[in-house]
N, C-alpha and C positions, 0 to 999 in steps of 0.2 A: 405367488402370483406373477406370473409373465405380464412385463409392460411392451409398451411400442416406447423402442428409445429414437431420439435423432442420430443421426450420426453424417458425414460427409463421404460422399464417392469419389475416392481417389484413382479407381480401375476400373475397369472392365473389360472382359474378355466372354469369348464364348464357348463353352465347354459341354460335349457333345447337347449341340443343340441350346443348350441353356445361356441365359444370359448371368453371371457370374459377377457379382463385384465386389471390390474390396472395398470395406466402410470403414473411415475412422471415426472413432467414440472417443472423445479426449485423446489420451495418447494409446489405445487399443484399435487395434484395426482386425478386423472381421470380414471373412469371406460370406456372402449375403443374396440369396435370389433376387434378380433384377426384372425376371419375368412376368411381374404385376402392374411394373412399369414401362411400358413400354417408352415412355417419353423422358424418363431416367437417364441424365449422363453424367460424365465425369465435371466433378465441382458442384454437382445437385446436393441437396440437405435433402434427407428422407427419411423417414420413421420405419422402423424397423422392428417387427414382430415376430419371435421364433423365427430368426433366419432367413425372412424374408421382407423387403421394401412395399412399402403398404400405403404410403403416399407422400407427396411431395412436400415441403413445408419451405418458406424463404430462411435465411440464412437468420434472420434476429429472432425469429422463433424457434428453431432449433435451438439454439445457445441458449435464451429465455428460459428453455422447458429442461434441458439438458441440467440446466444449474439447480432449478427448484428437483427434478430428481437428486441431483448431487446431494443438498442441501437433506432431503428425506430422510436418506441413507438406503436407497433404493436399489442406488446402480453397481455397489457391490456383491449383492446376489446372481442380478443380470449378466454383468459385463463381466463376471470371473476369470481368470488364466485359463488355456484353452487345455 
Protein backbone atom coordinates (compact mmCIF):
# COMPACT_ATOMS: atom_id res chain seq x y z
CA UNK A 1 0.00 0.00 0.00
CA UNK A 2 1.41 3.42 -1.02
CA UNK A 3 0.72 6.17 1.73
CA UNK A 4 1.01 10.00 1.63
CA UNK A 5 3.98 10.70 3.95
CA UNK A 6 4.94 14.26 5.33
CA UNK A 7 8.04 15.37 4.80
CA UNK A 8 9.77 19.05 4.67
CA UNK A 9 10.92 21.21 1.46
CA UNK A 10 14.28 22.04 1.71
CA UNK A 11 14.56 22.99 -2.33
CA UNK A 12 13.37 23.91 -5.16
CA UNK A 13 14.25 24.36 -8.55
CA UNK A 14 12.72 24.10 -11.94
CA UNK A 15 13.46 21.46 -14.25
CA UNK A 16 12.36 21.64 -17.71
CA UNK A 17 9.24 23.41 -16.91
CA UNK A 18 8.47 21.45 -13.75
CA UNK A 19 8.57 22.48 -10.43
CA UNK A 20 11.05 19.99 -8.67
CA UNK A 21 11.69 19.79 -4.85
CA UNK A 22 13.72 18.21 -2.48
CA UNK A 23 11.70 16.83 0.58
CA UNK A 24 13.08 15.68 3.75
CA UNK A 25 11.55 12.60 5.54
CA UNK A 26 13.39 12.19 8.86
CA UNK A 27 16.88 12.02 7.67
CA UNK A 28 16.01 10.95 3.85
CA UNK A 29 15.46 13.56 1.39
CA UNK A 30 13.53 12.87 -1.88
CA UNK A 31 13.24 14.71 -5.07
CA UNK A 32 9.25 15.20 -5.23
CA UNK A 33 6.78 17.07 -7.86
CA UNK A 34 5.83 20.36 -6.63
CA UNK A 35 3.49 20.98 -9.45
CA UNK A 36 0.07 20.26 -7.50
CA UNK A 37 1.24 22.94 -5.44
CA UNK A 38 1.46 25.73 -6.54
CA UNK A 39 1.61 27.71 -3.25
CA UNK A 40 4.44 25.08 -1.93
CA UNK A 41 7.68 26.69 -0.83
CA UNK A 42 10.84 26.17 0.74
CA UNK A 43 10.25 25.18 4.75
CA UNK A 44 6.42 24.05 3.82
CA UNK A 45 5.55 20.39 5.43
CA UNK A 46 3.54 18.61 2.58
CA UNK A 47 2.30 15.09 2.25
CA UNK A 48 3.68 13.40 -0.42
CA UNK A 49 2.17 10.52 -2.57
CA UNK A 50 4.00 8.50 -5.20
CA UNK A 51 6.40 11.30 -5.72
CA UNK A 52 4.26 13.95 -5.68
CA UNK A 53 3.15 16.88 -2.89
CA UNK A 54 -0.47 16.44 -2.47
CA UNK A 55 -1.18 18.98 0.12
CA UNK A 56 -0.05 21.35 2.59
CA UNK A 57 -0.10 20.37 6.35
CA UNK A 58 1.43 22.74 9.41
CA UNK A 59 4.61 21.62 10.78
CA UNK A 60 2.90 19.76 14.27
CA UNK A 61 0.94 17.71 12.11
CA UNK A 62 3.44 16.50 9.86
CA UNK A 63 5.73 15.33 12.76
CA UNK A 64 2.33 14.01 14.76
CA UNK A 65 1.63 11.66 11.64
CA UNK A 66 5.12 11.14 10.66
CA UNK A 67 5.82 9.42 14.12
CA UNK A 68 2.44 7.28 14.36
CA UNK A 69 3.75 5.99 10.63
CA UNK A 70 7.08 5.42 12.30
CA UNK A 71 5.72 3.81 15.20
CA UNK A 72 3.31 1.28 12.48
CA UNK A 73 6.41 0.29 10.81
CA UNK A 74 5.17 1.75 7.67
CA UNK A 75 7.80 4.03 6.49
CA UNK A 76 10.19 1.39 5.85
CA UNK A 77 8.65 0.05 2.78
CA UNK A 78 7.93 3.73 1.81
CA UNK A 79 10.96 5.68 2.30
CA UNK A 80 13.43 2.73 1.18
CA UNK A 81 17.27 3.58 -0.06
CA UNK A 82 16.85 5.10 -3.56
Amino acid sequence: MCLAIPGKIVAEELRNDLRIGRVQFGGIVREVSLDFLPEAEVDDYVMVHVGFAVSKVDAEEAERTYELLEEMGTLEGELSPA
